[in-house]
C-alpha positions in Angstrom: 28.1 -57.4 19.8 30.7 -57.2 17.0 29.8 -55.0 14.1 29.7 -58.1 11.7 27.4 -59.9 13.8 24.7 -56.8 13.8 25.2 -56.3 10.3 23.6 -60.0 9.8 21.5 -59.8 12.0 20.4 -56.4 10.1 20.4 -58.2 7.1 17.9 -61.2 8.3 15.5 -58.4 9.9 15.3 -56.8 6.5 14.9 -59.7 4.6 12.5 -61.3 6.5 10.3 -58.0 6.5 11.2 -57.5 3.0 9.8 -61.2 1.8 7.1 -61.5 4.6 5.9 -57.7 2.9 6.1 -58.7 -0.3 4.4 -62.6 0.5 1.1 -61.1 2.2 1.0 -58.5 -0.5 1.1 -61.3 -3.6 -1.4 -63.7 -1.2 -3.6 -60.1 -0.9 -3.4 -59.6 -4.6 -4.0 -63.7 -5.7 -7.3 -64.0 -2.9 -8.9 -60.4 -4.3 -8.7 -61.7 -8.1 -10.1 -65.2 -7.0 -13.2 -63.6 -5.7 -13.7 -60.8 -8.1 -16.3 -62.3 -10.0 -19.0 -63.5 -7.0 -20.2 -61.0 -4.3 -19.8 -62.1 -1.0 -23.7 -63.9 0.4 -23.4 -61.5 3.4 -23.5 -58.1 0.4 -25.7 -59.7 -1.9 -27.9 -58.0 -3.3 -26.7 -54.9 -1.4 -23.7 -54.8 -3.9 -24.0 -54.8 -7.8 -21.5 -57.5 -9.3 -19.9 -54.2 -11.0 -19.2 -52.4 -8.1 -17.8 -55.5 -6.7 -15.6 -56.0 -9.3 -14.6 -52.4 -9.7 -13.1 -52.8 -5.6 -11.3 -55.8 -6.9 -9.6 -53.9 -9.9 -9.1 -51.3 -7.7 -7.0 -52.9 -4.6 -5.1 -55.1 -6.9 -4.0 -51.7 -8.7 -3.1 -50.2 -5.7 -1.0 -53.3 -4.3 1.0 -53.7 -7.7 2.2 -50.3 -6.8 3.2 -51.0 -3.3 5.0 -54.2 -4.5 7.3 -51.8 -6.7 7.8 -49.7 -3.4 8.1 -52.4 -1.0 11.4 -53.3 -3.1 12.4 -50.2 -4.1 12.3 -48.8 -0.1 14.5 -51.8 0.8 17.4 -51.0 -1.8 17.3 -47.6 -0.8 18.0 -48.7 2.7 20.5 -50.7 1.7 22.3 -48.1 -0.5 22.4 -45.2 2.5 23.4 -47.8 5.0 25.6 -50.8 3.9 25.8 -49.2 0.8 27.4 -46.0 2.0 25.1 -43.7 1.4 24.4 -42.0 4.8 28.2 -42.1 5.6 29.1 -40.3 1.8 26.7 -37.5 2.6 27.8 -36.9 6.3 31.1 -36.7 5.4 30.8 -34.1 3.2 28.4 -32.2 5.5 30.8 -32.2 7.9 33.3 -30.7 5.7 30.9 -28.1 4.4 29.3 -27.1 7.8 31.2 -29.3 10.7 30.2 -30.9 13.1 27.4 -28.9 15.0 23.9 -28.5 15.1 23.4 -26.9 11.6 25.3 -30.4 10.2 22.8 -32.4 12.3 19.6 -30.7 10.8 21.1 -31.2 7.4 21.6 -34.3 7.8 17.8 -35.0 8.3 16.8 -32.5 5.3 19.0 -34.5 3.1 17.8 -37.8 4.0 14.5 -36.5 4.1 14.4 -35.1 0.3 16.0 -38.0 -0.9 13.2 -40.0 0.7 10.3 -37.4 -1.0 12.4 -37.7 -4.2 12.4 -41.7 -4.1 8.8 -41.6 -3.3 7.7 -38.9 -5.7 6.8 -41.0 -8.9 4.9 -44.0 -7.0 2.9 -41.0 -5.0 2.1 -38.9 -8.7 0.9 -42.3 -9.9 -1.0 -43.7 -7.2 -3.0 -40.0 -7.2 -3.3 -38.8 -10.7 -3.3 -42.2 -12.6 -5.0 -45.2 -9.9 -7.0 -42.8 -8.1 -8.1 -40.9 -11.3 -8.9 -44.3 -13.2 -11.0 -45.1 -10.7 -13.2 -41.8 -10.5 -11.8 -40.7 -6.8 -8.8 -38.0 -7.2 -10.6 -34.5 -7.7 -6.8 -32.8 -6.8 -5.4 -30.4 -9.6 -1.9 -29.9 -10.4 -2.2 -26.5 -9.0 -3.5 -27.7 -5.9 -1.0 -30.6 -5.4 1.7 -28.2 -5.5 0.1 -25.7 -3.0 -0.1 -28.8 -0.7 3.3 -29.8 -1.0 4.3 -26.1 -0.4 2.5 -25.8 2.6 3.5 -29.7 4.3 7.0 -28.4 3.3 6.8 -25.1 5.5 5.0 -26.8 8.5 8.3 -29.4 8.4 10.4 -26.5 8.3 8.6 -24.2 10.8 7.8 -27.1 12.8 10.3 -30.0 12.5 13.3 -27.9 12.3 12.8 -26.6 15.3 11.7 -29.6 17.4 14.7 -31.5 15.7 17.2 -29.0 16.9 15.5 -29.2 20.3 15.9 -32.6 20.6 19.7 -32.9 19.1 20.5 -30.1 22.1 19.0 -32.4 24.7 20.7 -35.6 23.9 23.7 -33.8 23.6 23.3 -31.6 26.9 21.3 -33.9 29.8 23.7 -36.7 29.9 22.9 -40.5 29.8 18.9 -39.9 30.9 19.0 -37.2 27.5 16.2 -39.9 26.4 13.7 -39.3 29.2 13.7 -35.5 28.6 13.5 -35.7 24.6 10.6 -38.0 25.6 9.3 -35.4 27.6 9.7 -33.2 24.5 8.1 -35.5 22.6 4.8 -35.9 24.9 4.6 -32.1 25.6 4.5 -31.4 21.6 2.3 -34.0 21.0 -0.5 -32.8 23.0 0.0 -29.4 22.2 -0.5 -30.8 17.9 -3.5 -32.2 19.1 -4.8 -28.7 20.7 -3.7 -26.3 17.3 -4.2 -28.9 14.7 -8.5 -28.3 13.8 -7.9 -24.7 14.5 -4.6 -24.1 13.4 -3.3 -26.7 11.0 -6.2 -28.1 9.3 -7.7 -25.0 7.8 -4.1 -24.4 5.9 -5.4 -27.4 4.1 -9.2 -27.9 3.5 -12.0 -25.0 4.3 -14.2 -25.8 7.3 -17.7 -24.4 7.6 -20.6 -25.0 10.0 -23.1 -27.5 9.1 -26.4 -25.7 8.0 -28.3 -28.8 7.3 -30.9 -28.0 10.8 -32.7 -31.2 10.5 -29.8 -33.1 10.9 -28.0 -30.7 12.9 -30.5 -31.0 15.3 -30.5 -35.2 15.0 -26.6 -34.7 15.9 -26.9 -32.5 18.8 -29.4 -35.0 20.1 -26.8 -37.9 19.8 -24.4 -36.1 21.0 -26.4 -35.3 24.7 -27.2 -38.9 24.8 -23.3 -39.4 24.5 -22.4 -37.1 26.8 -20.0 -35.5 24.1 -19.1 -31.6 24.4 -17.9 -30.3 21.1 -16.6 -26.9 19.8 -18.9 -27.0 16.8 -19.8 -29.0 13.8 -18.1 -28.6 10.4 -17.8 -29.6 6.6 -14.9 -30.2 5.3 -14.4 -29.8 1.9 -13.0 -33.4 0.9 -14.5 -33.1 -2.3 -11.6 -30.4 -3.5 -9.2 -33.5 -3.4 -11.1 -36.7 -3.6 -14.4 -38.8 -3.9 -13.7 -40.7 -1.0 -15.9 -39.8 2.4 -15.1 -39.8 6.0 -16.3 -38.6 9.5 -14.2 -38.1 12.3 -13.7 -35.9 15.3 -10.5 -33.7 16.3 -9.1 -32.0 18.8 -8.1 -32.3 22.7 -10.6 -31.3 26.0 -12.5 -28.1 24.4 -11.5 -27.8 21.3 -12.8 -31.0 19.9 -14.8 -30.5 16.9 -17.0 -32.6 14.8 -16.2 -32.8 11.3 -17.5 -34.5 8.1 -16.9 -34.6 4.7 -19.1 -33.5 1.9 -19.0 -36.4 -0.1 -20.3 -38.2 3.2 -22.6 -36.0 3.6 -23.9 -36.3 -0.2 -24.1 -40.0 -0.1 -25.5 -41.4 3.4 -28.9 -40.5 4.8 -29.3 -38.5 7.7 -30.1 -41.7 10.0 -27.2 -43.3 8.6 -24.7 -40.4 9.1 -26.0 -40.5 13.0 -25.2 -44.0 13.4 -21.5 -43.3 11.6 -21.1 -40.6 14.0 -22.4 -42.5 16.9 -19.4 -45.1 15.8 -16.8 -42.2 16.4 -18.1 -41.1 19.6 -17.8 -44.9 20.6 -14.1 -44.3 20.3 -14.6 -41.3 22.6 -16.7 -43.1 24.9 -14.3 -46.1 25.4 -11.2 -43.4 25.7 -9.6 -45.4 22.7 -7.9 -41.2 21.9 -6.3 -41.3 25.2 -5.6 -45.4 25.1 -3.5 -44.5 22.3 -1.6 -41.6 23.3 -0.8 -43.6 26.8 0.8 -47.1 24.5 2.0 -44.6 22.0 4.0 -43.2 24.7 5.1 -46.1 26.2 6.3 -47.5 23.4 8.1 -44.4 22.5 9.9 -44.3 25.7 10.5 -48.2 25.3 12.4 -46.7 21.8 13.8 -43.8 23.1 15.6 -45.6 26.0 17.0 -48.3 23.5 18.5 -46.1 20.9 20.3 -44.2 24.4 21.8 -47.8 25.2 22.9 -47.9 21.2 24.2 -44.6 20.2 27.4 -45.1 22.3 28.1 -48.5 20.8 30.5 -48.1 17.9 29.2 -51.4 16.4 25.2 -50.2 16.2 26.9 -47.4 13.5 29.6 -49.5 11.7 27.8 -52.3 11.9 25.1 -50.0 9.3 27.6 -49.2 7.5 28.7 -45.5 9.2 32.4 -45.2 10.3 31.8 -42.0 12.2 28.9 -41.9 15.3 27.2 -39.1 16.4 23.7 -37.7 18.3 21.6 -36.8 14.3 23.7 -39.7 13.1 21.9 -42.5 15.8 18.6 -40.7 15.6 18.8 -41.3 12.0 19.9 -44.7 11.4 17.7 -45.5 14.6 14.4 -44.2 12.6 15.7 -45.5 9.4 16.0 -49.2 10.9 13.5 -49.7 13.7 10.4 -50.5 11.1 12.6 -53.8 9.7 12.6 -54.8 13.1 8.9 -53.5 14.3 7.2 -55.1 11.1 6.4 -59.1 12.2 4.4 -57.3 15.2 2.4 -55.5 13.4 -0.2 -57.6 14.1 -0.4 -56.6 17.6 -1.0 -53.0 16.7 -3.3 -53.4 14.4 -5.0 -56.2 16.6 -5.8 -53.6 19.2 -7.0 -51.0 16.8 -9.3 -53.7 15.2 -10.4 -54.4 19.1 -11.1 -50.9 19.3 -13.2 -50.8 15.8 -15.5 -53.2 17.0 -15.9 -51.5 20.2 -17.1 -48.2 18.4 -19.3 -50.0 16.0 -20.9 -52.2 19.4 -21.3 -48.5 21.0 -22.8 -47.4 18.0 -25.5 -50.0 17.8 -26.7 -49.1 21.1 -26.7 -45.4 20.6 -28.5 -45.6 17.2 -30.1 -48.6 14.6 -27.6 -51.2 13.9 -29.1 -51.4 10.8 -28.4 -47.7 9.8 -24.9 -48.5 10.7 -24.7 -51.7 8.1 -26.3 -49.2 5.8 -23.8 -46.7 5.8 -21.0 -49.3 5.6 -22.3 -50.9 3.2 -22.5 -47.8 1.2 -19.0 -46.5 1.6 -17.2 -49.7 1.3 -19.3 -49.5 -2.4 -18.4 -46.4 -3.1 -14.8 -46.1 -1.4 -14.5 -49.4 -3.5 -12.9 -51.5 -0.5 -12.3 -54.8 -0.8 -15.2 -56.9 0.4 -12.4 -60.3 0.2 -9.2 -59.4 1.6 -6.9 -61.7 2.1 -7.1 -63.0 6.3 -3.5 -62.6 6.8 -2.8 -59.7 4.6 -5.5 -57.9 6.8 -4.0 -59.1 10.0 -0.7 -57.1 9.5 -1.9 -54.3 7.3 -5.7 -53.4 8.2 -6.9 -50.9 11.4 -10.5 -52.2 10.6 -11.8 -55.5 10.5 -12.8 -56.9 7.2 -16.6 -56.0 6.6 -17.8 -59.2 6.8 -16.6 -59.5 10.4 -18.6 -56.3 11.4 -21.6 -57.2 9.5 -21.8 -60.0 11.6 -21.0 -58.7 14.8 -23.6 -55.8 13.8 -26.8 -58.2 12.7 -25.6 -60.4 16.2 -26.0 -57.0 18.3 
């Protein structure tokens, strides 16, 4: 391939993602408004007009914003690749530091921060203006900071080291570098899983044990009937940041733990927390953790093999607008330009977690009262504010969980 002919073919990737991106997001925005003012039959009388209305304002708000990034993201592409950009700021890394690992690592920490910087103003308004309109952003200044300091130290303790074991490997183990930075890869992702509730999350939110014994109790007898060894059951303190609730559980072999929010726990009944539990355990149950770990893998290797076929092709970097190659050079433009390409198959991924969603919910039904589960859905998609209308094909390519009129009905069929 010459460098011309990948640099249109570049092109046609990232305008079809661009234009398919921005089409579902304007059909998303267009179907919302046209059924803002009529619940769904399937919620009526479960969900006031107001509240219904309110989810409408809500997602259109939050897709005006994404428009402005969806267009903003691609010019920024544009300007570090074809643009220059990428190849302007390596060469004068290289003159500053030369050509070794330290330029490599800078390399990623300036394309990095001039990704955080690009993103900063549509991530300050998203948080303190849509989610604040809308009642759900709790998170103070002080505390935004104190986040960001801590995300950027975990990158830096973290990530900086990982990325300069990976740059050594594709540098030192020859043409089959990509099976042992894949190796890498698999080792530290498994080991993330094992120190994240323990070690990770509590540099974030405060996790206490549950005290409530009466539903303690209705939890540990769920979890017998699942067959489901945990480490313990916590609160989180969600409330600290936002109004929004979740449940979930963490961890890998014994140190999986249990852990809901407090807003959850202040709006759903005990029953009805059970049967959301019982949902997440269905994920357990049907090994959807591990399902994904194995296709993330796969597809990782899949990746990692591809860009080891591209970084030695002089076209794949000129052809993106780089003159000079390089190992952090291909990693980068290789992470930079893979989503154009990936995005028309998003359906596929998200079609398989959707699968998996109403698996869980199926598994859930059995363990507990369907009904206790359309309760509790019911109630945080009304005071989440979700969407009750989504558009069919915005949801195909953008949504991990089937629309809630699709598991209402699989949930009164069960």
């Amino acid at each position: 391939m010459t460098p011309t002919q990948f640099t249109f073919l570049f092109l046609g990737a990232l305008a079809l993602s661009t234009v398919l991106r921005l089409w579902l997001d304007f059909r998303h925005q267009a179907h919302v408004v046209a059924h803002r003012d009529r619940v769904p039959a399937d919620f009526a009388g479960r969900i006031d007009l107001a509240d219904h209305r309110r989810a409408a304002d809500y997602t259109v708000a939050k897709v005006r914003i994404g428009l402005i990034e969806i267009v903003v993201d691609t010019l920024v592409l544009l300007a570090l690749t074809l643009g220059g950009g990428l190849g302007l700021i390596d060469h004068g890394l290289r003159a500053w530091l030369g050509s070794g690992y330290l330029h490599g690592l800078a390399l990623f920490a300036c394309a990095g921060l001039i990704g955080f910087v690009v993103g900063l103003p549509a991530s300050i308004y998203r948080t303190f203006r849509i989610e604040a309109r809308f009642g759900f952003n709790k998170l103070t200044w002080p505390l935004w900071f104190a986040d960001l300091a801590k995300a950027t130290a975990l990158t830096v303790l973290i990530g900086g080291p990982l990325l300069l074991a990976v740059l050594w490997l594709m540098d030192a183990m020859g043409r089959a570098w990509w099976l042992y930075v894949w190796l890498l890869w698999l080792v530290t992702n498994l080991l993330v899983l094992f120190l994240y509730p323990t070690v990770i999350a509590p540099l974030f939110n405060k996790f206490t044990p549950l005290e409530d014994a009466s539903l303690k109790e209705r939890i540990e007898a769920l979890l017998a009937r699942c067959g489901f060894a945990s480490s313990g059951l916590f609160v989180m303190d969600g409330s600290k940041r936002s109004a929004h609730g979740n449940a979930y559980f963490t961890g890998f072999g014994r140190a999986k733990r249990i852990v809901f929010f407090d807003t959850l726990l202040a709006k759903l009944a005990p029953q009805e927390i059970e049967a959301v539990l019982a949902h997440e355990l269905g994920h357990f149950r049907h090994r959807h953790v591990i399902k994904r770990i194995a296709l993330s893998g796969v597809l990782s290797l899949a990746f990692l093999w591809l860009l080891g076929q591209l970084i030695d092709q002089p076209w794949f970097f000129s052809g993106l607008g780089v003159g000079a190659g390089g190992t952090a050079m291909g990693l980068l433009l290789f992470s930079l330009v893979l989503p154009v390409f990936l995005f028309p198959l998003a359906p596929l991924t998200s079609g398989l977690s959707r699968r998996h969603e109403f698996e869980a919910d199926a598994y859930a039904a059995r363990q507990t009262a369907a009904a206790d589960l359309i309760a509790a859905l019911v109630k945080l998609y009304r005071d989440n504010a979700a969407t009750l209308t989504p558009d069919p094909l915005h949801s195909l390519f953008h949504d991990s969980h089937p629309p809630a009129s699709q598991r209402i009905a699989r949930l009164n069929a069960s």
